[in-house]
C-alpha positions in Angstrom: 152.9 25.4 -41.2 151.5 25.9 -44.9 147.9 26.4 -43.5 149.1 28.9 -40.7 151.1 30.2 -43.8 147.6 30.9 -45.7 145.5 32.1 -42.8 148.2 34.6 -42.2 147.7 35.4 -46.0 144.0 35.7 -45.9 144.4 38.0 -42.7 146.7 40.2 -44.4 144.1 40.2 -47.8 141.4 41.0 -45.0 143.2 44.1 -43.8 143.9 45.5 -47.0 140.0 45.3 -48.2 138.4 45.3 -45.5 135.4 47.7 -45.3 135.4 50.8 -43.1 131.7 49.6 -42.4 131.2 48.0 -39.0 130.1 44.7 -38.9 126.5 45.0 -39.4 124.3 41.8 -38.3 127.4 39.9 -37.3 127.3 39.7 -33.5 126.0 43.0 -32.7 124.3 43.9 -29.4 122.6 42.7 -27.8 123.4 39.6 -30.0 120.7 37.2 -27.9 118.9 34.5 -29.7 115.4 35.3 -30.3 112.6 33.8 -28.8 111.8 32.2 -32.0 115.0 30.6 -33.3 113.2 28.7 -36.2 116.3 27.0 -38.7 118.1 29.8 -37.6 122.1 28.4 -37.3 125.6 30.1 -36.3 129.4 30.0 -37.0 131.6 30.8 -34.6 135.3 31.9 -35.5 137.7 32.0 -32.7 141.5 32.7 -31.6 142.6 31.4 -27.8 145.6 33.2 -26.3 147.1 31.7 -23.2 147.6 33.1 -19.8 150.4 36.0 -20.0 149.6 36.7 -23.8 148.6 40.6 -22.3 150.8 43.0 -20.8 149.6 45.5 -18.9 148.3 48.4 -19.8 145.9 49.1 -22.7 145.3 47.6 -25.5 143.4 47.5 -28.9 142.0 45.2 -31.5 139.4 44.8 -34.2 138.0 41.4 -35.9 137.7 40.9 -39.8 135.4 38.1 -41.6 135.7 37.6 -45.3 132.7 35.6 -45.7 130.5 36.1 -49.0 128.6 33.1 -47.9 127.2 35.8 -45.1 128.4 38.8 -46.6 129.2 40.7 -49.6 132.2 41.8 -48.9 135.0 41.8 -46.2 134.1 43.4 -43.0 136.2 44.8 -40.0 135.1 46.0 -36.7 136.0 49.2 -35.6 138.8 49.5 -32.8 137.5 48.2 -29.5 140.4 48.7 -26.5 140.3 47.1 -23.3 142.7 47.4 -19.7 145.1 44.6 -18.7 146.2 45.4 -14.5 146.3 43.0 -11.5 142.4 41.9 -10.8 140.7 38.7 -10.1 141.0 35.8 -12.8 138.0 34.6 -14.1 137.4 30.7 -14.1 136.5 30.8 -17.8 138.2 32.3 -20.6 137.1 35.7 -21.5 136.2 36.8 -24.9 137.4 39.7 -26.8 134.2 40.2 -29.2 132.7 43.1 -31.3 131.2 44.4 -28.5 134.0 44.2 -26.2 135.0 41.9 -23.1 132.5 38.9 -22.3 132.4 36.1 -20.6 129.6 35.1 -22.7 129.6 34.6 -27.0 126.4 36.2 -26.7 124.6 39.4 -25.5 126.1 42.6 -24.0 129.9 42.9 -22.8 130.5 42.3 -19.1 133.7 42.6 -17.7 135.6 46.0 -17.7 139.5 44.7 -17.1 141.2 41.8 -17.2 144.0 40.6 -15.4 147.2 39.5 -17.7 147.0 36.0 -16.6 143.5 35.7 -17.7 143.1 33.2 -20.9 141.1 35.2 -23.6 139.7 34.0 -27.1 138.9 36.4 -30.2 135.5 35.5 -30.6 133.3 37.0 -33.7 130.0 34.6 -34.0 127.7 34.6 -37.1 124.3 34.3 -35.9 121.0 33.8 -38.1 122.3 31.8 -41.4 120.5 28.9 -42.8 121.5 25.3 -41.9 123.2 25.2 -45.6 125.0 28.8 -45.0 126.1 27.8 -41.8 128.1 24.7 -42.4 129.3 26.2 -46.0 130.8 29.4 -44.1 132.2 27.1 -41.5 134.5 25.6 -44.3 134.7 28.2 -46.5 134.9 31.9 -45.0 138.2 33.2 -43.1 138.5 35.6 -40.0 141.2 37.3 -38.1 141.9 39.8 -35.0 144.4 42.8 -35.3 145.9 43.6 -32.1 147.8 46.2 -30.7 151.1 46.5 -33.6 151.2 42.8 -33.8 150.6 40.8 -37.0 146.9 39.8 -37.2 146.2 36.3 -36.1 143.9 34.1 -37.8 139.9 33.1 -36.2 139.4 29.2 -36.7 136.1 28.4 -37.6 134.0 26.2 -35.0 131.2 23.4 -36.6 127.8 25.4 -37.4 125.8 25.2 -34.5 122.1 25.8 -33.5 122.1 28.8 -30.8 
């Protein structure tokens, strides 16, 4: 309970200085590995919500990293929205990134509406640190996803990873 405690403290420290800057070379389209990957690493910080955790209807959210590992100073997406209504579920959970819906952590958003029973995960990935950067920001750097009125939630982070 104390960690959830701080992560909803850190979310709430995100929102109030968080830059009005999008989140430039964090996840950005098309967001695909290059050919070339060298000792390039990533972080990925993520948020699952369980089947039923949309209504329908609209609805909007933006993701915030505080990372100075990464990034200088706190970043926040701009608003992204997406449609909840009766469709066909997906068999994988779908992720709500800064590029809107995917079913992939990478590349360019592909699904237009979900259906409320679909599982979703907040997704924001760090691609392109250094082995050292990667693993630090995995330990060190907080995220979260603001949502519709609801307090922000926080982003977990994942073990660095080669893409």
């Amino acid at each position: 309970m104390r960690r959830f405690t701080l992560l909803i403290a850190i979310a709430l420290l995100l929102a109030a200085c968080s830059s009005e800057e999008p989140l430039e070379g964090i996840d950005l389209p098309p967001a695909a590995v290059p050919d070339d990957v060298g000792e390039t690493w990533a972080v990925l910080f993520t948020h699952d919500f369980a089947p039923g955790s949309w209504d329908q209807g609209d609805h909007a959210y933006e993701l915030a990293l505080a990372c100075d590992v990464i990034v200088d100073e706190p970043v926040r997406s701009q608003p992204l929205t997406f449609t909840v209504a009766p469709a066909d579920l997906i068999d994988q959970p779908v992720y709500l990134r800064i590029v809107g819906l995917s079913v992939d952590l990478m590349g360019p958003p592909n699904v237009g509406m979900i259906d409320p029973r679909q599982p979703t995960t907040a997704a924001l990935t760090i691609i392109g640190a250094s082995e050292a950067d990667a693993k630090e920001a995995a330990q060190t750097c907080a995220g979260a996803i603001f949502y519709d009125d609801a307090e922000p939630l926080p982003l977990f982070p994942q073990p660095a990873f080669r893409p």
